[in-house]
C-alpha positions, 0 to 999 in steps of 0.5 A, spaced: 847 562 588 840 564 590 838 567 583 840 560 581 836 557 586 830 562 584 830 561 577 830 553 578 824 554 583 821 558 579 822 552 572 820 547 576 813 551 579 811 553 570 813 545 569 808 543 574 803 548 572 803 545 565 803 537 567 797 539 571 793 542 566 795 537 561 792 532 565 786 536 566 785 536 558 787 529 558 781 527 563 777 531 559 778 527 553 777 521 556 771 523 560 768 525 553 770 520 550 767 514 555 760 517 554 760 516 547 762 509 548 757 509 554 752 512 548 755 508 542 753 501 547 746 503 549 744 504 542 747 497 540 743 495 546 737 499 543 737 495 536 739 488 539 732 489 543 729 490 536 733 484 533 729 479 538 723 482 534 726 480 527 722 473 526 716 475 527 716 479 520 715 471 516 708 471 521 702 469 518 699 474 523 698 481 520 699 484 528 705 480 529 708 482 522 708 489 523 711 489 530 717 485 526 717 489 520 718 495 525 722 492 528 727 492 522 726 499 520 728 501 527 734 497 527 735 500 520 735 507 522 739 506 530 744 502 525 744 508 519 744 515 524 749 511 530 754 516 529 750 523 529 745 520 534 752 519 539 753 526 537 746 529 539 747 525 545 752 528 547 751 535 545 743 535 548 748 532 555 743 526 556 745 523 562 749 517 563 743 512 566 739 507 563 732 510 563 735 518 559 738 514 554 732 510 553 728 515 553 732 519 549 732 514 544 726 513 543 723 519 541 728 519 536 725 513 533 718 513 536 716 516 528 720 513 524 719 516 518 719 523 520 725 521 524 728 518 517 727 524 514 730 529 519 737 525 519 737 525 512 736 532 510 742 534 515 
């Protein structure tokens, strides 16, 4: 009876290691995937603030025009690379408040055109 008794506690301590580090995987794979989410909405929230930009492209005004025009080419590009800017985001582990986001961000698209051809190439 105690060999029995031992053996079944012996189980029960194996199984309930395994649930914990089950549930240790599991909050892993949900914090990683919060960030993305959180990552993915600030890249979203990022183009929407360009997308306010968008009717000044038609401006008689060349200034005004340009600050559109640029604000299409940023919309394209966060639009384009959303996924591989997610996964640079979280390799580079930004930190999930607004101003290291944003910063992030925008040294990626502060040159365009060079950024464009960096994403490009890889």
């Amino acid at each position: 009876m105690k060999k029995l008794f031992i053996i079944a506690a012996l189980a029960w301590m194996v199984a309930a290691t395994s649930c914990v580090w089950a549930a240790e995987d599991l909050s892993r794979s949900n914090s990683i995937r919060m960030q993305n989410i959180i990552y993915g909405a600030t890249i979203d929230s990022k183009a929407s603030f360009y997308q306010k930009r968008i009717y000044l492209v038609d401006s008689e005004f060349k200034i005004l025009s340009d600050i559109g025009n640029d604000a299409v080419k940023k919309i394209s590009f966060l639009k384009a690379y959303r996924q591989k800017l997610i996964g640079n985001m979280a390799a580079k582990n930004v930190k999930l408040n607004t101003t290291h986001m944003n910063s992030f961000l925008g040294t990626k698209i502060h040159n365009i055109s060079a950024s464009i051809e960096a994403y490009s190439t890889e």
